[in-house]
C-alpha positions as CSV (number, residue, x, y, z in Angstrom):
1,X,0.0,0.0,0.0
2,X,3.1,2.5,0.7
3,X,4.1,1.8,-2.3
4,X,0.8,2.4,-4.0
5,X,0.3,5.4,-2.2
6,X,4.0,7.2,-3.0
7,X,3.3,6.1,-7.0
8,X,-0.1,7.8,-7.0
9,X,1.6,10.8,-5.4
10,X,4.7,10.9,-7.9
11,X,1.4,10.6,-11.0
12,X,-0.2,13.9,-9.1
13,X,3.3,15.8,-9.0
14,X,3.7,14.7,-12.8
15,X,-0.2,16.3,-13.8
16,X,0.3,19.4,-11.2
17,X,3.5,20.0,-13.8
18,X,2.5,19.1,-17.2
19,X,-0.9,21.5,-16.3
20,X,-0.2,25.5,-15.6
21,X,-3.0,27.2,-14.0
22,X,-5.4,29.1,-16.3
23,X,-4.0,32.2,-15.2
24,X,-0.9,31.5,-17.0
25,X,-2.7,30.6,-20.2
26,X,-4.9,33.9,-20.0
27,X,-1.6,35.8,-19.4
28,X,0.4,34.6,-22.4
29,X,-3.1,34.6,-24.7
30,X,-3.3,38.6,-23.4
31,X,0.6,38.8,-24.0
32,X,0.3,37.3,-27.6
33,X,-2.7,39.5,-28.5
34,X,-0.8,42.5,-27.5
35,X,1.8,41.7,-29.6
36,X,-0.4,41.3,-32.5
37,X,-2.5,45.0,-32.2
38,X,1.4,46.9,-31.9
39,X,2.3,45.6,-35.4
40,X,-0.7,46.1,-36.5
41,X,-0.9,49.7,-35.2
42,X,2.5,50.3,-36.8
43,X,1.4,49.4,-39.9
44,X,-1.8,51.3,-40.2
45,X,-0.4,54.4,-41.9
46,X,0.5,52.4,-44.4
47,X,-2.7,50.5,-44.7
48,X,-4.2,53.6,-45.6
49,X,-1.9,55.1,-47.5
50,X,-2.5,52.4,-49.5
51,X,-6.0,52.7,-50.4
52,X,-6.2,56.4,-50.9
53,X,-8.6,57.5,-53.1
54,X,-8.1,57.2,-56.8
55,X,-5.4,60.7,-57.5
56,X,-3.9,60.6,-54.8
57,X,-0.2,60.1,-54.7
58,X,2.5,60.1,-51.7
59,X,5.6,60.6,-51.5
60,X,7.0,57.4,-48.8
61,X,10.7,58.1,-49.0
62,X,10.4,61.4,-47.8
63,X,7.2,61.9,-45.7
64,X,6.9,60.3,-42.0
65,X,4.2,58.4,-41.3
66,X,2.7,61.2,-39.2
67,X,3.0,63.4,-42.4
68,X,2.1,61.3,-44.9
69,X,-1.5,61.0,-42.8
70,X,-1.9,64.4,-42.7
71,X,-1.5,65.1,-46.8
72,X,-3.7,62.0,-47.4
73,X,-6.6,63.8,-45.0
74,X,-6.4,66.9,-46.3
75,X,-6.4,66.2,-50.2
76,X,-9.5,63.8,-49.3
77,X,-11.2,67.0,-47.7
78,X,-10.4,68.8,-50.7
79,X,-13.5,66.3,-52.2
80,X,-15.8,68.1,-49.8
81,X,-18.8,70.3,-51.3
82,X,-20.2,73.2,-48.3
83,X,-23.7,71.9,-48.3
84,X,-26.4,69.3,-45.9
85,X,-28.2,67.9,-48.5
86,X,-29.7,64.2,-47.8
87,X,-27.6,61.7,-50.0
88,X,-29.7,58.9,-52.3
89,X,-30.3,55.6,-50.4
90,X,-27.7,52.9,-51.1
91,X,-30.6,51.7,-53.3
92,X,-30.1,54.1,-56.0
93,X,-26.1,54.4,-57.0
94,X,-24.0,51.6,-58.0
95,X,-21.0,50.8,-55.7
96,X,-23.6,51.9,-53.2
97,X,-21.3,50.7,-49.9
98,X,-19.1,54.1,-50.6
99,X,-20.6,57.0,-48.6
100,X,-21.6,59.5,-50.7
101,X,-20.5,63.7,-49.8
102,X,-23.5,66.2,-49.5
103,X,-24.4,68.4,-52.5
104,X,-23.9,72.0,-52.5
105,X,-27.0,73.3,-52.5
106,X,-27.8,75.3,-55.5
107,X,-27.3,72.2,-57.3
108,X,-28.6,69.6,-55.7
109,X,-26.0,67.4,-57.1
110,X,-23.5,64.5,-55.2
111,X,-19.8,64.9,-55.4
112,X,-19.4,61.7,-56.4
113,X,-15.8,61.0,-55.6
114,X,-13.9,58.1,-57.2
115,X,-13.3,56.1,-53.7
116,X,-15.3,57.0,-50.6
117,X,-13.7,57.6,-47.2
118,X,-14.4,54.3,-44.8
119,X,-15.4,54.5,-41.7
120,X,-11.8,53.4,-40.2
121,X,-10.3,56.1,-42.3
122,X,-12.3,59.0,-40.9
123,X,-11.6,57.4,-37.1
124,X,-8.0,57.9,-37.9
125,X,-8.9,61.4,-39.8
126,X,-10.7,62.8,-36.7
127,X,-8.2,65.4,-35.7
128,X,-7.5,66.6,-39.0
129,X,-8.2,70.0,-40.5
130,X,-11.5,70.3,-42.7
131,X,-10.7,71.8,-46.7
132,X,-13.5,73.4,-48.1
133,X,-13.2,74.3,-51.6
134,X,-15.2,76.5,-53.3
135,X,-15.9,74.3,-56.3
136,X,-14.3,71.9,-58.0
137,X,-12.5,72.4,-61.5
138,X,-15.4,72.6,-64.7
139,X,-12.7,69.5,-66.0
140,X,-13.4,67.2,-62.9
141,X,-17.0,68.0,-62.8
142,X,-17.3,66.4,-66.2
143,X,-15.0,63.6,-65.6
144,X,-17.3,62.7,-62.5
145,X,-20.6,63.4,-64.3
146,X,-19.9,61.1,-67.3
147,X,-18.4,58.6,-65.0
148,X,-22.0,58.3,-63.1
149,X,-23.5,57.8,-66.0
150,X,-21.5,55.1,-67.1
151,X,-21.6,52.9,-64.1
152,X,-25.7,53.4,-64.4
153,X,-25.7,52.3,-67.8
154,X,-23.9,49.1,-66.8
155,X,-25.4,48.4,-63.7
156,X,-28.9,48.7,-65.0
157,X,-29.1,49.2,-68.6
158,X,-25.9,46.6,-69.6
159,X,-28.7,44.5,-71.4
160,X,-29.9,46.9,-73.9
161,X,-29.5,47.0,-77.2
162,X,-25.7,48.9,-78.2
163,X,-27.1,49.4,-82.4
164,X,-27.8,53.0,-82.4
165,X,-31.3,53.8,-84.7
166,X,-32.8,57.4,-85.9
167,X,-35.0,57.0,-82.9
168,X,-31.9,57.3,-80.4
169,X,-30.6,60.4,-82.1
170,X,-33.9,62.7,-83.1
171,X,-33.9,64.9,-80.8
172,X,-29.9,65.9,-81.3
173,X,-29.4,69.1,-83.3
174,X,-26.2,69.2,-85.8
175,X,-23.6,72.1,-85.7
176,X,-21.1,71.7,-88.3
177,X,-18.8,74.1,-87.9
178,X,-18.0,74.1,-84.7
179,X,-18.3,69.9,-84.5
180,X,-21.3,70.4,-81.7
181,X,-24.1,67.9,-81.2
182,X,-26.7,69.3,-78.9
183,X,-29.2,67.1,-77.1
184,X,-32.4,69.0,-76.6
185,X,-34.4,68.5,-73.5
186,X,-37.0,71.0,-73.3
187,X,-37.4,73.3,-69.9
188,X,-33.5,72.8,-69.5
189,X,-32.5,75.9,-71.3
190,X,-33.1,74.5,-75.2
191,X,-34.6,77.3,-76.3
192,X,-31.0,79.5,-75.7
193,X,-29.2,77.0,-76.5
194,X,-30.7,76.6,-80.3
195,X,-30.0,80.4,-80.1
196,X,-26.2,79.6,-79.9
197,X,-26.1,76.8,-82.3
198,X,-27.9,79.2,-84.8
199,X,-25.3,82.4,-83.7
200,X,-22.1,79.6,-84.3
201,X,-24.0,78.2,-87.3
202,X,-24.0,82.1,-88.7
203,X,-28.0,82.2,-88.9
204,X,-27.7,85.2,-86.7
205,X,-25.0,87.4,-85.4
206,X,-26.3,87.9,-82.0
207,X,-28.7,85.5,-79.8
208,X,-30.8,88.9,-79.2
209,X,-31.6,88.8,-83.0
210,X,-33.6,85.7,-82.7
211,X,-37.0,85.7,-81.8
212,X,-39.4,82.1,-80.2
213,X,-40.7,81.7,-83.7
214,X,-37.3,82.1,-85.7
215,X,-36.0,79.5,-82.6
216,X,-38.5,76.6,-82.5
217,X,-40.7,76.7,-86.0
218,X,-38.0,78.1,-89.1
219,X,-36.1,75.4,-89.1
220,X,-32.9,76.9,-89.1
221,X,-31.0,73.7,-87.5
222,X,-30.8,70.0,-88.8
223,X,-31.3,67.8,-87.2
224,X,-28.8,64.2,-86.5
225,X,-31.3,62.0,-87.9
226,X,-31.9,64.1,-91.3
227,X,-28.6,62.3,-92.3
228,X,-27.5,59.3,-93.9
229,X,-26.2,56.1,-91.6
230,X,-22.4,57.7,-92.8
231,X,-23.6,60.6,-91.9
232,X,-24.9,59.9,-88.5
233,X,-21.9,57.1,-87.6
234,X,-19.3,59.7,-88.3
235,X,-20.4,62.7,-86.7
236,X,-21.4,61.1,-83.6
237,X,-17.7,59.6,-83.7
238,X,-15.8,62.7,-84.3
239,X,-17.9,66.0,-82.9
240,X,-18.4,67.0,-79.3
241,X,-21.8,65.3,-78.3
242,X,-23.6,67.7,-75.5
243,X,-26.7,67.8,-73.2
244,X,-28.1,69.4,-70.5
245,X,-30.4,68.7,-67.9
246,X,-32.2,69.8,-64.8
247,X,-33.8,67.9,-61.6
248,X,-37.0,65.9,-62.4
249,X,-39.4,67.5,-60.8
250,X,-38.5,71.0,-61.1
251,X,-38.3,70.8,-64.8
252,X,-41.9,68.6,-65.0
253,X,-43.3,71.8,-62.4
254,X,-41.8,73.8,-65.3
255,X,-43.5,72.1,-68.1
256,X,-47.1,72.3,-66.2
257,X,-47.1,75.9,-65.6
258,X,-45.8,76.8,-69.6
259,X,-47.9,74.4,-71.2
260,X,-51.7,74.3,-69.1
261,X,-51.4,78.0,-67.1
262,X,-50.8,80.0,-69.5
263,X,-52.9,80.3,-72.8
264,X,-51.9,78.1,-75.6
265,X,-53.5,76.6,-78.6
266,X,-52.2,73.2,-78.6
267,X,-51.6,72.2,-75.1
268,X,-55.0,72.9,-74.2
269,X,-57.7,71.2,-76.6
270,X,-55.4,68.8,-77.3
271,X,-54.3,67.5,-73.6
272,X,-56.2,69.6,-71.8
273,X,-59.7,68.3,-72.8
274,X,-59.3,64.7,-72.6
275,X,-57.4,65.1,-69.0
276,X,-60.2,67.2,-67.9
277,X,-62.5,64.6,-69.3
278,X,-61.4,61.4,-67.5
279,X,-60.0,62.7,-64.5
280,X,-62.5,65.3,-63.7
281,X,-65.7,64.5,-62.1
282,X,-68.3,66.8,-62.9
283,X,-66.7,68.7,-65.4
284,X,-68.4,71.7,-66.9
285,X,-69.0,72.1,-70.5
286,X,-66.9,75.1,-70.8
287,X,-63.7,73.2,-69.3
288,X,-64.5,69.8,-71.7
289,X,-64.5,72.0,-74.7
290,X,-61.8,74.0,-74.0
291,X,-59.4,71.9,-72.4
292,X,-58.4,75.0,-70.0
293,X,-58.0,75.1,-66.1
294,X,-55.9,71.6,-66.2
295,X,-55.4,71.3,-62.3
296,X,-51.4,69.9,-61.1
297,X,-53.1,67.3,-59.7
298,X,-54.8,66.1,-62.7
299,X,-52.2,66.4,-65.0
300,X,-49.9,64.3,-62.4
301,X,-53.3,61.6,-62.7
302,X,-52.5,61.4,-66.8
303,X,-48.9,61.3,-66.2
304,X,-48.9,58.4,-63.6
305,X,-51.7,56.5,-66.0
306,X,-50.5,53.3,-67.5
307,X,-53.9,54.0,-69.5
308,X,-53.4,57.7,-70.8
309,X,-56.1,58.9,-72.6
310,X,-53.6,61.2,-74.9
311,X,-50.0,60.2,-75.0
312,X,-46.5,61.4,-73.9
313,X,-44.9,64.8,-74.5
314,X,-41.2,65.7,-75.1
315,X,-41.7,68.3,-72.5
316,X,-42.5,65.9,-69.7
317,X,-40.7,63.2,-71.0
318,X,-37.9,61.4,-69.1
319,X,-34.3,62.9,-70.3
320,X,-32.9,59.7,-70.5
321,X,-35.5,58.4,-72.7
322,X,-35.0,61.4,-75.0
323,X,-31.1,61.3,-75.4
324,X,-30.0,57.9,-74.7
325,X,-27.1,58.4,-72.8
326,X,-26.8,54.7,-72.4
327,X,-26.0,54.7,-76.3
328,X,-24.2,57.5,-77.2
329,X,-21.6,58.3,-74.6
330,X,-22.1,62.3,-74.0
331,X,-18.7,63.9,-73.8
332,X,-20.9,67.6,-71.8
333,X,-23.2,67.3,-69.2
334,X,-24.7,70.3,-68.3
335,X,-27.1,71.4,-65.5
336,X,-29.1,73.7,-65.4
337,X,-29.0,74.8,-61.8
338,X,-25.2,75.9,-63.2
339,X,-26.3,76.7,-66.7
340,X,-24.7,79.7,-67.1
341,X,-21.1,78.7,-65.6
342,X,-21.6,75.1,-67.8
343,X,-22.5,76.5,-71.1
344,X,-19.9,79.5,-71.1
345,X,-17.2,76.8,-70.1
346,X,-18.0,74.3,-73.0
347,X,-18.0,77.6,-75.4
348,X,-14.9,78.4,-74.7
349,X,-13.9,74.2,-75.0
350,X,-15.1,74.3,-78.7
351,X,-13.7,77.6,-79.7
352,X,-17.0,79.8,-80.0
353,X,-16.3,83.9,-80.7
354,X,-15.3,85.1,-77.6
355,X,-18.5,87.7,-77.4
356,X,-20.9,84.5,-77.5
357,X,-22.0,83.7,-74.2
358,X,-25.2,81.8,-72.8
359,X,-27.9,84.1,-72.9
360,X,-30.0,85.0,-69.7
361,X,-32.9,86.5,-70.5
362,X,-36.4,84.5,-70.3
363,X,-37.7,82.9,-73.4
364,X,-41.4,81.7,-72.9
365,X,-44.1,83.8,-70.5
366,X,-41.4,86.4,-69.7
367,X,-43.9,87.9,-66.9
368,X,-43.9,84.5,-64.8
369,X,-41.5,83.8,-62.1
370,X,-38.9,81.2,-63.4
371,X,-39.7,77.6,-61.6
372,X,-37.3,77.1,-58.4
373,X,-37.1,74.8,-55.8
374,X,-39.8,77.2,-53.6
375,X,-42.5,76.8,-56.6
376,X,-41.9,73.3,-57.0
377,X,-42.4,72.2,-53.6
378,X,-45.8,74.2,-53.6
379,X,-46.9,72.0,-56.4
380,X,-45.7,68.9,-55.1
381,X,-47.3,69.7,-52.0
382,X,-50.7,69.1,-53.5
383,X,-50.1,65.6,-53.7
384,X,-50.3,63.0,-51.4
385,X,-47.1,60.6,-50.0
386,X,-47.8,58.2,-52.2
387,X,-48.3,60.0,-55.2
388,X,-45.0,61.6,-54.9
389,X,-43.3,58.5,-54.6
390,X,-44.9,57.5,-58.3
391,X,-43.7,60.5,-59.8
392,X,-40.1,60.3,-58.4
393,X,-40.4,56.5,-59.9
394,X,-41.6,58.2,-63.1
395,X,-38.2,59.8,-63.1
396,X,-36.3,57.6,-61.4
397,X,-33.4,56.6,-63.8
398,X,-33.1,60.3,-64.6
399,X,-32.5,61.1,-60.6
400,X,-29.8,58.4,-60.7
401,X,-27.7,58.9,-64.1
402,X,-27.7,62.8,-63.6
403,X,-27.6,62.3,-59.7
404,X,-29.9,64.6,-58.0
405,X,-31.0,64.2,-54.5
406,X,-34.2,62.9,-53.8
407,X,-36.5,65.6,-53.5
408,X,-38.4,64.3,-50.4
409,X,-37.1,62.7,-47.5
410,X,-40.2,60.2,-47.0
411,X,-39.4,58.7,-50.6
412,X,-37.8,55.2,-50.9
């Protein structure tokens, strides 16, 4: 039995020293893990260093770590727009896990950077100084508008069609000597901008000269489609192709008030009476044989009606479904809530005489207040939630390839 007893007691000595207390283990585990976060702190400059946004460049041979942290925060405030505008929902914009900046707020418009700051990067960023630019360069503008529009096209559009028909290019107007194609999208500023194609063209010396009739019924401007397939293929290969554009539902507010408040011989008897007819109860005779008096409301009823009893119009339609930018690859996207600082830029780009500039005075119903953001909002107001969100579906492709905001913070 003693001898039973001292083996058993030599076996518990042998465990009590192959088996450290679980104090030790927690200590070397803690020991290990602190290790492991010091490297990894001392490599986190150049973690994100490494994924900069697109343009930016460092100099590592030269800079400290410190340094180099500093540059890379203040050339991606430099992206910042002044501005608290609510951004799309991830929904809307491809690569939608980037955060997109604010907008300023005359335009409405995202800043759509190349690569988006992540969340780690702005916790290391905290302390830094805040840039504020102005405005970015008309160049970069561009680069980031046509860039939208291409990752639009292929996230949503990549299974349409690429053959280009007379249909895709019939509402482009042809300026030869100046290698211009101009996209028109009525209530974005067409009616000045035929005015400069005719002054470049040498219809008229001055866009003063030209009246509303001489613009939009004398046929001073051909048209893409008037040419041959030749024709067509090489000019949209070799000129500058150009449009210009304005938010949704400011330009659709803008189409309402020109075409049913004011008096007009078309418009009214021949929308005006069949809107008032099915979406009118208790019309009077006056109003069904007129065709005047077209509320907001019901005009938004005919729009938002897969059953239109009269159909579409160029001056409500969508501008993507006028110029195709899916198919033909716009090298000039203009906006109207910067029209004048847009169009005078590209003028310059394409040589224009240096005394042509983008007019400013009022083309249709002179005496009206032009439509702003104030106007529009009164009436949107007139419709209900859901109505709304039909009409910013209605428009919905043009609010993502031209990025505007959504105009109401309810909408999905």
């Amino acid at each position: 039995m003693l001898l039973v007893d001292i083996l058993r007691g030599r076996r518990r000595l042998r465990g009590s020293v192959c088996k450290p207390p679980c104090s030790f283990w927690f200590l070397l585990l803690f020991g290990v893990g602190g290790l492991v976060l010091f490297i990894h702190l001392q490599d986190l400059p150049d973690m994100v260093l490494q994924q900069a946004p697109a343009g930016v460049r460092f100099r590592g041979s030269t800079l400290s770590r410190q340094e180099q942290c500093a540059q890379f925060s203040d050339r991606v405030n430099q992206r910042s727009e002044e501005g608290d505008i609510d951004p799309i929902s991830p929904m809307q914009l491809p690569d939608s896990q980037w955060e997109r900046d604010s907008a300023t707020p005359g335009s409405r418009e995202h800043d759509p950077s190349p690569q988006q700051v992540t969340k780690r990067h702005r916790k290391l960023l905290k302390t830094s100084p805040v840039l504020r630019p102005n405005s970015s360069s008309p160049s970069r503008v561009q680069e980031s508008r046509r860039r939208i529009i291409r990752d639009v096209c292929g996230k949503y559009r990549s299974n349409i069609s690429r053959t280009i028909t007379p249909h895709h290019v019939s509402r482009i107007y042809v300026e030869d000597r100046h290698k211009l194609l101009y996209c028109e999208v009525p209530k974005a500023g067409c009616s000045n901008w035929k005015r400069i194609l005719m002054v470049l063209a040498g219809v008229a010396n001055s866009t003063r000269e030209i009246n509303h009739v001489a613009v939009h019924y004398d046929n001073h401007l051909k048209r893409l489609d008037s040419f041959d397939h030749q024709g067509i293929t090489s000019r949209l290969e070799t000129y500058t192709k150009v449009v210009f554009v304005r938010e949704p539902m400011e330009r659709l507010v803008s189409a309402f008030r020109d075409k049913f408040e004011s008096p007009n011989s078309y418009y009214h008897p021949v929308f005006g009476k069949p809107i008032i007819s099915k979406y009118r109860v208790n019309a009077s005779q006056t109003a069904l044989k007129t065709g005047s008096g077209v509320t907001f409301r019901e005009f938004m009823h005919y729009l938002l009606d897969v059953h239109r009893p009269v159909g579409m119009d160029i001056h409500w339609e969508a501008a993507n479904q006028l110029c195709s930018p899916c198919h033909l690859h716009y090298d000039f996207i203009g906006k109207v809530e910067t029209l004048e600082e847009d169009a005078n830029f590209l003028l310059r780009k394409i040589g224009a005489p240096e005394n042509l500039s983008y007019p400013s005075f009022k083309d249709g119903n002179p005496k009206a207040a032009r439509t702003s953001t104030q106007i529009t909002q009164h009436y949107f107001s007139q419709l209900n939630a859901s109505e709304r969100q039909r009409a910013y579906d209605f428009y919905y492709m043009d609010y993502l390839m031209f990025n505007y905001s959504k105009p109401y913070k309810d909408l999905y």
